[in-house]
C-alpha positions, 0 to 999 in steps of 0.5 A, spaced: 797 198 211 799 196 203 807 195 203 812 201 201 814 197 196 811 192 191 813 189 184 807 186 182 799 186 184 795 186 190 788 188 192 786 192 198 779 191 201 776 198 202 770 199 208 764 203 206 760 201 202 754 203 200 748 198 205 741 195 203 736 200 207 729 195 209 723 198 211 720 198 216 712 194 218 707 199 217 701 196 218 701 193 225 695 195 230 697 196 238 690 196 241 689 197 249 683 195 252 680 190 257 678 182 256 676 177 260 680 172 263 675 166 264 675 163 257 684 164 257 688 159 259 693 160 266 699 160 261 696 165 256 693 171 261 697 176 261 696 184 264 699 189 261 704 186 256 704 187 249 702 180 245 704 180 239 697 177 234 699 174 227 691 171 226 685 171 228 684 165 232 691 168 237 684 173 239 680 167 242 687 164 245 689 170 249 683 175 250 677 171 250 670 172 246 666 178 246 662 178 253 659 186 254 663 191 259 670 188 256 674 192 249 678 188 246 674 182 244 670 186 240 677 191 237 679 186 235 673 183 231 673 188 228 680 189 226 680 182 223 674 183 219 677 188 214 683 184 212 690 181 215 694 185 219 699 184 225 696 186 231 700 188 239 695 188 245 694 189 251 690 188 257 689 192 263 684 188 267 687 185 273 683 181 276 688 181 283 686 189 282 680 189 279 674 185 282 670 187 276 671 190 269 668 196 271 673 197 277 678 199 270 679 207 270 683 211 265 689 212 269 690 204 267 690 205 261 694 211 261 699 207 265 707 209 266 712 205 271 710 201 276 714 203 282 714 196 285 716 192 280 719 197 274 715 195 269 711 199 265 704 199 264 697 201 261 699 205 254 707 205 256 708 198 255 708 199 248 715 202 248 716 195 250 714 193 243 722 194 239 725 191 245 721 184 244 719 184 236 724 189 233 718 193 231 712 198 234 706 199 233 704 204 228 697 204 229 694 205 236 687 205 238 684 205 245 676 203 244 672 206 249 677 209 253 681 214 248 673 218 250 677 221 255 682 226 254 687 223 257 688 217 255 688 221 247 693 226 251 697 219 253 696 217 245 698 222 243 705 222 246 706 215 245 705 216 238 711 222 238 715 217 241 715 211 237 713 214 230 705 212 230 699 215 229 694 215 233 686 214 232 680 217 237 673 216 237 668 222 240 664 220 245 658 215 243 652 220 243 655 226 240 652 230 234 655 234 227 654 240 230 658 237 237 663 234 233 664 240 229 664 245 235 670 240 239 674 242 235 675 249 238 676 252 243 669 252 246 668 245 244 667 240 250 670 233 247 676 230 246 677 233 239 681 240 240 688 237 237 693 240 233 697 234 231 699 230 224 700 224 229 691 224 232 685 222 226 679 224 229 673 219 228 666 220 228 661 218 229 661 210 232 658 205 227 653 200 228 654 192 228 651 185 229 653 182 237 652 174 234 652 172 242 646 177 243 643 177 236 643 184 237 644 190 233 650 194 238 654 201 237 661 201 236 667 205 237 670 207 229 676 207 230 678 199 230 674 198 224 679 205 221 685 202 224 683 195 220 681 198 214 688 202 214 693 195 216 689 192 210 690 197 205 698 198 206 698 189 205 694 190 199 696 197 195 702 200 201 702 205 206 703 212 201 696 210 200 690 214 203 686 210 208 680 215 206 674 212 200 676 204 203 670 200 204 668 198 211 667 191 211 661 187 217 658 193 219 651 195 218 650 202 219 652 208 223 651 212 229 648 218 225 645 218 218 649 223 215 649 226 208 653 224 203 655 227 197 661 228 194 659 234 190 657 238 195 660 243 200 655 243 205 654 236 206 655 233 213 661 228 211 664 234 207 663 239 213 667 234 217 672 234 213 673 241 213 674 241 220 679 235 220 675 230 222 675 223 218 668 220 219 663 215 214 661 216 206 654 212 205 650 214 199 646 210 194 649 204 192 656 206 195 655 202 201 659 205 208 665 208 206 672 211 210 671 218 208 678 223 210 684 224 209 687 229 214 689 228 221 688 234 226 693 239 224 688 240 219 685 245 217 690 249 221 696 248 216 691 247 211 697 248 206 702 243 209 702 236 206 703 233 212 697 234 214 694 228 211 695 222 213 698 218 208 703 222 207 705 223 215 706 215 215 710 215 209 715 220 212 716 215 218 717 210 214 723 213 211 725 216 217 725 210 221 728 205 216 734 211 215 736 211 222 736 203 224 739 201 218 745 207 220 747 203 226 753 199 222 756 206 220 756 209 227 762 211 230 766 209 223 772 214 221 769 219 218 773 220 210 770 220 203 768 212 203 763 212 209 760 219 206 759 216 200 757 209 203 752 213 207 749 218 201 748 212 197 745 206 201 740 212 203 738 213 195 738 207 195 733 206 199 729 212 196 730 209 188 726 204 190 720 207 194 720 211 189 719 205 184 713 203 189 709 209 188 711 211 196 715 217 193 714 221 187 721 224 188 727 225 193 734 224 194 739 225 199 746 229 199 751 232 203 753 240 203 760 241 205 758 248 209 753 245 213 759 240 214 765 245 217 772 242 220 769 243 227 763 239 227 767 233 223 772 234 229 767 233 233 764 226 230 758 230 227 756 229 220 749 232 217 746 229 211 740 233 208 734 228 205 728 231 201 722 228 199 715 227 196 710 221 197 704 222 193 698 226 195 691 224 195 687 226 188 683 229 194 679 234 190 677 234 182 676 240 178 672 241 172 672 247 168 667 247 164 665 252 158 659 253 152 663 254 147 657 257 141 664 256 135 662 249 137 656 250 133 659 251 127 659 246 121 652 244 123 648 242 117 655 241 113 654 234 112 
Protein backbone atom coordinates (compact mmCIF):
# COMPACT_ATOMS: atom_id res chain seq x y z
CA UNK A 1 0.00 0.00 0.00
CA UNK A 2 1.60 3.40 -1.06
CA UNK A 3 2.24 5.93 2.34
CA UNK A 4 -0.75 8.48 3.05
CA UNK A 5 1.77 10.76 2.99
CA UNK A 6 5.29 11.63 1.06
CA UNK A 7 7.53 14.46 0.44
CA UNK A 8 9.24 13.08 -2.42
CA UNK A 9 9.34 10.17 -5.52
CA UNK A 10 8.20 6.63 -5.50
CA UNK A 11 7.44 3.98 -7.88
CA UNK A 12 4.93 1.58 -7.68
CA UNK A 13 5.10 -1.84 -9.70
CA UNK A 14 1.69 -2.19 -11.25
CA UNK A 15 0.64 -6.37 -12.30
CA UNK A 16 -1.00 -6.54 -15.46
CA UNK A 17 0.66 -6.46 -18.21
CA UNK A 18 0.01 -7.29 -21.37
CA UNK A 19 2.01 -11.39 -22.13
CA UNK A 20 3.43 -12.79 -25.29
CA UNK A 21 0.95 -15.38 -26.65
CA UNK A 22 3.33 -18.39 -28.37
CA UNK A 23 1.50 -20.64 -30.80
CA UNK A 24 0.84 -23.79 -30.62
CA UNK A 25 2.80 -26.76 -32.95
CA UNK A 26 0.58 -27.70 -35.86
CA UNK A 27 2.18 -29.82 -37.84
CA UNK A 28 2.64 -33.05 -35.36
CA UNK A 29 1.20 -36.37 -36.98
CA UNK A 30 -0.32 -38.92 -34.36
CA UNK A 31 -0.44 -42.00 -36.19
CA UNK A 32 -1.98 -45.64 -34.51
CA UNK A 33 -1.51 -48.81 -35.92
CA UNK A 34 0.36 -52.06 -35.46
CA UNK A 35 4.51 -52.94 -35.87
CA UNK A 36 6.37 -55.75 -35.36
CA UNK A 37 8.34 -56.37 -32.35
CA UNK A 38 11.30 -58.64 -33.62
CA UNK A 39 13.68 -55.98 -35.20
CA UNK A 40 13.07 -53.59 -31.74
CA UNK A 41 14.87 -53.64 -28.80
CA UNK A 42 13.56 -54.85 -25.21
CA UNK A 43 13.81 -51.10 -24.24
CA UNK A 44 12.17 -49.46 -27.23
CA UNK A 45 9.01 -51.92 -27.58
CA UNK A 46 6.23 -50.27 -26.55
CA UNK A 47 1.97 -51.15 -26.52
CA UNK A 48 -0.11 -48.48 -26.52
CA UNK A 49 1.74 -45.41 -25.51
CA UNK A 50 2.36 -42.57 -27.41
CA UNK A 51 6.16 -42.13 -28.89
CA UNK A 52 7.16 -39.10 -29.70
CA UNK A 53 9.45 -39.44 -33.42
CA UNK A 54 11.42 -36.16 -34.26
CA UNK A 55 13.37 -37.95 -37.53
CA UNK A 56 13.05 -40.64 -39.91
CA UNK A 57 15.76 -43.17 -38.12
CA UNK A 58 13.47 -42.99 -34.65
CA UNK A 59 10.76 -45.26 -36.98
CA UNK A 60 13.47 -48.16 -37.31
CA UNK A 61 14.35 -47.93 -33.52
CA UNK A 62 10.98 -47.99 -32.18
CA UNK A 63 8.56 -49.93 -34.87
CA UNK A 64 10.49 -51.75 -37.19
CA UNK A 65 10.68 -52.04 -40.88
CA UNK A 66 7.94 -52.90 -43.28
CA UNK A 67 6.94 -56.62 -42.87
CA UNK A 68 3.00 -57.09 -44.49
CA UNK A 69 0.22 -57.56 -42.40
CA UNK A 70 1.89 -54.46 -39.95
CA UNK A 71 0.73 -50.44 -40.53
CA UNK A 72 2.93 -48.49 -39.06
CA UNK A 73 6.24 -48.91 -40.76
CA UNK A 74 4.54 -48.23 -43.80
CA UNK A 75 2.60 -44.96 -42.25
CA UNK A 76 5.49 -43.59 -41.41
CA UNK A 77 7.50 -44.20 -44.52
CA UNK A 78 5.21 -42.45 -46.22
CA UNK A 79 4.70 -39.59 -43.69
CA UNK A 80 8.84 -38.84 -43.88
CA UNK A 81 8.61 -39.16 -47.69
CA UNK A 82 7.04 -35.84 -48.14
CA UNK A 83 9.16 -33.82 -45.71
CA UNK A 84 9.90 -33.09 -41.99
CA UNK A 85 7.48 -33.02 -39.32
CA UNK A 86 6.99 -34.67 -35.69
CA UNK A 87 5.47 -37.71 -35.41
CA UNK A 88 3.40 -39.24 -31.98
CA UNK A 89 2.60 -43.12 -32.59
CA UNK A 90 1.58 -45.67 -31.47
CA UNK A 91 1.03 -49.30 -31.55
CA UNK A 92 -1.49 -51.58 -30.51
CA UNK A 93 -0.14 -55.19 -31.42
CA UNK A 94 0.72 -56.99 -28.22
CA UNK A 95 2.51 -59.78 -28.56
CA UNK A 96 1.11 -61.10 -24.69
CA UNK A 97 -2.15 -60.58 -26.41
CA UNK A 98 -1.92 -61.10 -29.75
CA UNK A 99 -0.44 -64.34 -31.12
CA UNK A 100 -0.34 -62.71 -34.49
CA UNK A 101 -1.05 -59.42 -36.23
CA UNK A 102 -4.16 -60.76 -37.47
CA UNK A 103 -5.39 -61.14 -33.76
CA UNK A 104 -5.50 -57.06 -33.52
CA UNK A 105 -9.41 -55.90 -33.89
CA UNK A 106 -10.81 -52.41 -34.12
CA UNK A 107 -11.89 -52.48 -30.66
CA UNK A 108 -7.92 -52.26 -30.13
CA UNK A 109 -7.56 -49.44 -32.05
CA UNK A 110 -10.69 -48.06 -30.70
CA UNK A 111 -9.03 -48.27 -27.09
CA UNK A 112 -10.31 -46.47 -23.76
CA UNK A 113 -9.18 -47.16 -20.02
CA UNK A 114 -7.80 -50.40 -19.23
CA UNK A 115 -9.56 -51.45 -15.94
CA UNK A 116 -6.69 -53.48 -14.39
CA UNK A 117 -4.12 -50.94 -14.90
CA UNK A 118 -6.23 -47.44 -15.38
CA UNK A 119 -4.15 -46.56 -18.48
CA UNK A 120 -5.66 -45.59 -21.65
CA UNK A 121 -5.13 -47.44 -24.75
CA UNK A 122 -5.87 -47.59 -28.45
CA UNK A 123 -6.75 -43.80 -29.84
CA UNK A 124 -7.40 -42.85 -26.20
CA UNK A 125 -4.04 -42.69 -25.20
CA UNK A 126 -3.23 -39.85 -27.34
CA UNK A 127 -5.22 -37.70 -24.52
CA UNK A 128 -2.06 -38.51 -22.90
CA UNK A 129 0.01 -36.72 -25.21
CA UNK A 130 -0.28 -32.60 -23.30
CA UNK A 131 0.74 -34.42 -20.15
CA UNK A 132 3.87 -36.22 -21.68
CA UNK A 133 5.31 -33.55 -24.49
CA UNK A 134 3.07 -30.21 -23.39
CA UNK A 135 1.29 -30.52 -27.13
CA UNK A 136 -1.36 -32.83 -29.14
CA UNK A 137 -1.36 -34.32 -32.20
CA UNK A 138 -3.28 -32.11 -34.76
CA UNK A 139 -3.31 -34.75 -37.51
CA UNK A 140 -4.59 -38.02 -36.71
CA UNK A 141 -4.60 -41.22 -39.01
CA UNK A 142 -5.43 -44.75 -38.30
CA UNK A 143 -4.16 -46.47 -41.75
CA UNK A 144 -6.10 -49.42 -42.72
CA UNK A 145 -8.20 -49.39 -39.43
CA UNK A 146 -10.05 -45.92 -39.88
CA UNK A 147 -12.04 -48.29 -42.90
CA UNK A 148 -14.17 -49.45 -40.20
CA UNK A 149 -16.66 -46.83 -38.97
CA UNK A 150 -15.86 -47.10 -35.51
CA UNK A 151 -12.57 -46.26 -35.18
CA UNK A 152 -13.62 -42.95 -37.82
CA UNK A 153 -16.16 -42.46 -35.11
CA UNK A 154 -13.50 -42.96 -32.51
CA UNK A 155 -11.54 -40.15 -34.39
CA UNK A 156 -13.61 -38.11 -34.83
CA UNK A 157 -14.43 -37.81 -31.06
CA UNK A 158 -10.86 -37.64 -30.50
CA UNK A 159 -10.26 -34.99 -32.85
CA UNK A 160 -13.24 -32.65 -30.87
CA UNK A 161 -11.23 -33.31 -27.68
CA UNK A 162 -7.77 -32.17 -28.60
CA UNK A 163 -8.60 -29.82 -31.38
CA UNK A 164 -7.32 -31.98 -34.49
CA UNK A 165 -8.29 -33.11 -37.68
CA UNK A 166 -8.66 -36.37 -38.47
CA UNK A 167 -8.08 -37.98 -41.89
CA UNK A 168 -10.14 -41.38 -43.45
CA UNK A 169 -9.53 -43.47 -46.07
CA UNK A 170 -12.38 -45.39 -48.10
CA UNK A 171 -12.10 -48.96 -48.06
CA UNK A 172 -9.24 -50.15 -50.85
CA UNK A 173 -11.66 -51.27 -53.84
CA UNK A 174 -14.30 -48.62 -53.57
CA UNK A 175 -15.39 -46.91 -56.69
CA UNK A 176 -16.20 -42.90 -57.80
CA UNK A 177 -19.43 -43.53 -57.83
CA UNK A 178 -19.38 -45.82 -54.27
CA UNK A 179 -17.22 -42.80 -52.77
CA UNK A 180 -19.67 -40.50 -53.99
CA UNK A 181 -22.85 -42.24 -53.02
CA UNK A 182 -21.12 -42.89 -49.22
CA UNK A 183 -21.92 -39.68 -48.58
CA UNK A 184 -25.68 -40.09 -48.21
CA UNK A 185 -27.66 -41.80 -46.39
CA UNK A 186 -27.82 -44.90 -48.58
CA UNK A 187 -24.05 -44.93 -48.79
CA UNK A 188 -22.43 -48.18 -47.58
CA UNK A 189 -18.96 -46.80 -46.35
CA UNK A 190 -17.49 -44.78 -43.94
CA UNK A 191 -18.09 -41.33 -45.62
CA UNK A 192 -21.59 -40.13 -44.01
CA UNK A 193 -19.90 -37.35 -41.84
CA UNK A 194 -20.97 -33.93 -40.91
CA UNK A 195 -17.91 -32.79 -39.49
CA UNK A 196 -15.20 -29.84 -39.99
CA UNK A 197 -12.91 -32.08 -37.99
CA UNK A 198 -13.00 -35.47 -40.57
CA UNK A 199 -11.26 -35.13 -44.35
CA UNK A 200 -12.53 -37.98 -46.64
CA UNK A 201 -9.66 -39.46 -48.66
CA UNK A 202 -9.98 -41.27 -51.65
CA UNK A 203 -8.83 -43.34 -53.42
CA UNK A 204 -5.51 -45.55 -51.97
CA UNK A 205 -2.32 -44.97 -54.09
CA UNK A 206 0.18 -46.99 -55.52
CA UNK A 207 3.59 -47.09 -54.20
CA UNK A 208 7.25 -49.44 -54.74
CA UNK A 209 7.67 -52.24 -51.72
CA UNK A 210 11.89 -52.10 -51.77
CA UNK A 211 11.75 -55.29 -49.57
CA UNK A 212 9.39 -57.42 -52.33
CA UNK A 213 10.24 -54.95 -55.25
CA UNK A 214 6.74 -54.69 -55.92
CA UNK A 215 4.04 -52.40 -56.66
CA UNK A 216 1.49 -52.24 -53.63
CA UNK A 217 -1.61 -50.24 -52.43
CA UNK A 218 -1.75 -47.94 -49.97
CA UNK A 219 -3.85 -46.12 -47.81
CA UNK A 220 -4.04 -42.18 -48.83
CA UNK A 221 -4.32 -40.65 -45.68
CA UNK A 222 -0.43 -40.99 -44.22
CA UNK A 223 0.78 -39.38 -47.70
CA UNK A 224 -2.23 -36.45 -46.75
CA UNK A 225 -1.12 -36.08 -43.54
CA UNK A 226 2.85 -35.85 -44.45
CA UNK A 227 1.97 -33.41 -47.31
CA UNK A 228 -0.07 -31.16 -44.70
CA UNK A 229 2.90 -31.50 -41.70
CA UNK A 230 5.47 -30.45 -44.64
CA UNK A 231 3.46 -27.43 -46.07
CA UNK A 232 2.83 -26.03 -42.45
CA UNK A 233 6.94 -26.20 -41.95
CA UNK A 234 7.40 -24.47 -45.37
CA UNK A 235 4.52 -22.02 -45.97
CA UNK A 236 2.11 -22.27 -42.43
CA UNK A 237 -0.70 -23.76 -41.58
CA UNK A 238 -3.45 -21.05 -42.94
CA UNK A 239 -2.07 -22.49 -45.93
CA UNK A 240 -4.59 -25.16 -47.96
CA UNK A 241 -3.21 -28.58 -48.11
CA UNK A 242 -4.85 -29.00 -51.60
CA UNK A 243 -3.03 -28.56 -54.94
CA UNK A 244 0.50 -29.96 -53.16
CA UNK A 245 2.75 -32.42 -54.66
CA UNK A 246 2.82 -36.02 -53.72
CA UNK A 247 6.18 -37.06 -53.43
CA UNK A 248 7.33 -41.24 -53.99
CA UNK A 249 4.24 -42.55 -55.09
CA UNK A 250 3.87 -43.97 -58.51
CA UNK A 251 0.04 -44.10 -59.32
CA UNK A 252 -3.17 -44.37 -57.97
CA UNK A 253 -5.76 -46.89 -57.09
CA UNK A 254 -8.24 -45.69 -59.97
CA UNK A 255 -7.23 -43.22 -62.89
CA UNK A 256 -9.66 -40.47 -62.46
CA UNK A 257 -10.16 -37.60 -64.77
CA UNK A 258 -8.52 -34.40 -64.01
CA UNK A 259 -9.25 -31.29 -65.47
CA UNK A 260 -9.54 -28.26 -63.44
CA UNK A 261 -11.98 -26.67 -65.83
CA UNK A 262 -14.28 -29.14 -65.99
CA UNK A 263 -17.35 -29.63 -63.50
CA UNK A 264 -18.05 -32.69 -64.54
CA UNK A 265 -14.41 -34.28 -64.10
CA UNK A 266 -14.19 -37.33 -61.50
CA UNK A 267 -11.63 -35.08 -58.99
CA UNK A 268 -14.00 -32.19 -59.21
CA UNK A 269 -17.22 -34.45 -58.38
CA UNK A 270 -15.56 -35.51 -55.59
CA UNK A 271 -14.98 -32.38 -54.40
CA UNK A 272 -18.38 -31.60 -54.58
CA UNK A 273 -19.15 -34.02 -52.70
CA UNK A 274 -16.32 -33.06 -49.79
CA UNK A 275 -14.19 -35.56 -50.54
CA UNK A 276 -10.27 -34.51 -51.00
CA UNK A 277 -9.04 -37.05 -53.43
CA UNK A 278 -5.57 -36.84 -56.28
CA UNK A 279 -4.95 -34.46 -59.48
CA UNK A 280 -3.13 -36.17 -61.91
CA UNK A 281 -2.95 -34.79 -65.54
CA UNK A 282 -0.54 -34.38 -68.22
CA UNK A 283 2.77 -33.22 -66.80
CA UNK A 284 1.20 -32.24 -63.34
CA UNK A 285 2.39 -35.34 -61.65
CA UNK A 286 -0.09 -36.36 -58.63
CA UNK A 287 -1.22 -33.78 -56.82
CA UNK A 288 -3.65 -33.25 -53.57
CA UNK A 289 -6.65 -32.22 -54.81
CA UNK A 290 -9.54 -30.40 -51.96
CA UNK A 291 -9.96 -28.22 -49.77
CA UNK A 292 -12.87 -28.75 -47.51
CA UNK A 293 -13.63 -31.24 -44.84
CA UNK A 294 -16.81 -33.20 -44.31
CA UNK A 295 -19.41 -30.57 -43.40
CA UNK A 296 -19.06 -29.64 -47.12
CA UNK A 297 -21.30 -29.35 -49.05
CA UNK A 298 -23.86 -29.25 -46.45
CA UNK A 299 -22.60 -25.75 -44.88
CA UNK A 300 -21.30 -25.10 -48.17
CA UNK A 301 -21.11 -21.13 -47.45
CA UNK A 302 -19.49 -21.44 -44.16
CA UNK A 303 -15.88 -20.87 -44.40
CA UNK A 304 -15.00 -23.19 -41.83
CA UNK A 305 -15.70 -25.87 -44.10
CA UNK A 306 -12.41 -25.65 -45.38
CA UNK A 307 -9.55 -27.19 -43.83
CA UNK A 308 -7.04 -24.65 -43.44
CA UNK A 309 -9.34 -22.26 -42.14
CA UNK A 310 -10.59 -25.17 -39.21
CA UNK A 311 -6.97 -25.41 -38.08
CA UNK A 312 -5.93 -21.69 -38.01
CA UNK A 313 -9.09 -21.24 -35.94
CA UNK A 314 -7.57 -23.91 -33.49
CA UNK A 315 -4.51 -22.47 -33.77
CA UNK A 316 -5.66 -19.17 -32.06
CA UNK A 317 -8.15 -20.88 -29.88
CA UNK A 318 -5.66 -22.96 -28.14
CA UNK A 319 -2.64 -20.71 -28.01
CA UNK A 320 -5.26 -17.90 -26.41
CA UNK A 321 -6.65 -20.22 -23.73
CA UNK A 322 -3.01 -21.71 -22.49
CA UNK A 323 -1.35 -18.49 -22.49
CA UNK A 324 -4.62 -17.28 -19.93
CA UNK A 325 -3.29 -19.55 -17.18
CA UNK A 326 -1.07 -16.59 -15.76
CA UNK A 327 -4.34 -14.47 -15.57
CA UNK A 328 -6.68 -17.06 -13.95
CA UNK A 329 -7.78 -16.40 -10.78
CA UNK A 330 -6.04 -12.46 -10.82
CA UNK A 331 -8.46 -9.33 -9.16
CA UNK A 332 -10.40 -8.56 -11.75
CA UNK A 333 -10.08 -4.44 -12.40
CA UNK A 334 -9.26 -2.40 -15.47
CA UNK A 335 -5.29 -3.67 -15.53
CA UNK A 336 -5.86 -7.25 -15.97
CA UNK A 337 -8.95 -6.53 -18.77
CA UNK A 338 -6.64 -4.31 -20.21
CA UNK A 339 -3.67 -6.78 -19.56
CA UNK A 340 -5.89 -9.55 -20.85
CA UNK A 341 -7.17 -7.59 -24.50
CA UNK A 342 -4.05 -6.58 -25.41
CA UNK A 343 -1.59 -9.83 -24.65
CA UNK A 344 -4.50 -11.56 -27.23
CA UNK A 345 -4.26 -8.63 -29.88
CA UNK A 346 -0.96 -8.99 -29.51
CA UNK A 347 -0.99 -12.16 -30.63
CA UNK A 348 -3.45 -11.57 -33.48
CA UNK A 349 -1.22 -8.50 -34.80
CA UNK A 350 1.24 -10.95 -35.34
CA UNK A 351 -0.71 -14.08 -37.30
CA UNK A 352 -1.78 -11.19 -39.02
CA UNK A 353 1.85 -10.00 -40.07
CA UNK A 354 2.38 -14.01 -41.04
CA UNK A 355 -0.41 -14.19 -43.39
CA UNK A 356 -2.50 -16.63 -40.95
CA UNK A 357 -5.09 -13.86 -40.63
CA UNK A 358 -6.33 -11.33 -42.92
CA UNK A 359 -8.16 -9.56 -40.10
CA UNK A 360 -9.09 -9.82 -36.47
CA UNK A 361 -9.31 -8.13 -32.87
CA UNK A 362 -10.21 -8.95 -29.32
CA UNK A 363 -12.50 -6.52 -27.40
CA UNK A 364 -14.71 -6.56 -24.16
CA UNK A 365 -18.30 -5.20 -24.30
CA UNK A 366 -19.38 -3.89 -20.70
CA UNK A 367 -22.89 -5.32 -21.35
CA UNK A 368 -21.86 -8.63 -21.71
CA UNK A 369 -19.96 -7.97 -18.44
CA UNK A 370 -22.95 -6.91 -16.05
CA UNK A 371 -21.92 -6.43 -12.04
CA UNK A 372 -23.48 -10.03 -11.21
CA UNK A 373 -21.16 -12.03 -13.38
CA UNK A 374 -17.74 -9.89 -12.45
CA UNK A 375 -19.05 -10.88 -8.94
CA UNK A 376 -19.01 -14.08 -9.50
CA UNK A 377 -15.49 -14.05 -11.08
CA UNK A 378 -16.60 -14.52 -14.72
CA UNK A 379 -15.15 -12.17 -17.47
CA UNK A 380 -16.38 -12.45 -21.26
CA UNK A 381 -14.15 -11.36 -24.14
CA UNK A 382 -15.14 -11.51 -27.58
CA UNK A 383 -12.53 -12.52 -30.36
CA UNK A 384 -13.23 -12.01 -34.41
CA UNK A 385 -11.21 -13.39 -37.04
CA UNK A 386 -10.41 -14.30 -40.58
CA UNK A 387 -7.74 -16.53 -41.70
CA UNK A 388 -7.53 -16.30 -45.57
CA UNK A 389 -9.61 -18.73 -47.95
CA UNK A 390 -8.30 -20.85 -50.48
CA UNK A 391 -8.32 -18.95 -54.16
CA UNK A 392 -10.54 -22.05 -54.52
CA UNK A 393 -12.29 -20.75 -57.71
CA UNK A 394 -10.87 -18.22 -60.53
CA UNK A 395 -13.32 -16.55 -62.81
CA UNK A 396 -12.95 -15.23 -65.91
CA UNK A 397 -15.63 -12.76 -67.54
CA UNK A 398 -15.05 -12.77 -71.00
CA UNK A 399 -16.64 -10.56 -73.65
CA UNK A 400 -16.07 -9.44 -77.71
CA UNK A 401 -16.15 -6.31 -77.72
CA UNK A 402 -16.71 -5.28 -81.66
CA UNK A 403 -15.67 -1.20 -80.64
CA UNK A 404 -12.28 -2.92 -80.19
CA UNK A 405 -12.21 -3.08 -83.97
CA UNK A 406 -12.08 0.37 -84.19
CA UNK A 407 -8.76 2.41 -85.25
CA UNK A 408 -8.07 -0.61 -87.44
CA UNK A 409 -5.88 0.72 -90.57
CA UNK A 410 -5.28 4.01 -88.74
CA UNK A 411 -1.64 3.47 -88.51
Amino acid sequence: MPADYLHGVETIEMGGCPKAIKAVKTSVIGVIGTAPFDEVTEENQTVNKPVLLTRRFDCYQYFGNRRDGYTLPDALDAIYSQGSGLVIAINVFDPSKHESVEDVTVYDVVGGVDPVTGKRTGLSAFEDCYSLFGFYPKIIIAPTFCEDLSVANEMQTLCEKIRAIGLIDAPIGTTVQDAIEGRGPEGNINFNFYSDRMVLCYPHVQAHDAMWNQIVYQPYSQYLAGVIAAKDMEKGYHWSPSNTEIKCILGTERQLTSMFNDADSEVNLLNEAGIVTIYNSYGTGYRTWGNRNSLFPANGGDPITFINIRRTADILHESVEYAMLQYIDSPIDDALIDAIKESVNAFIRTLIGRGALVDGKCTFHPDKNDVYQMADGHLIFDIEFMPPPPAERITFESYVNRDLLQGLGSS
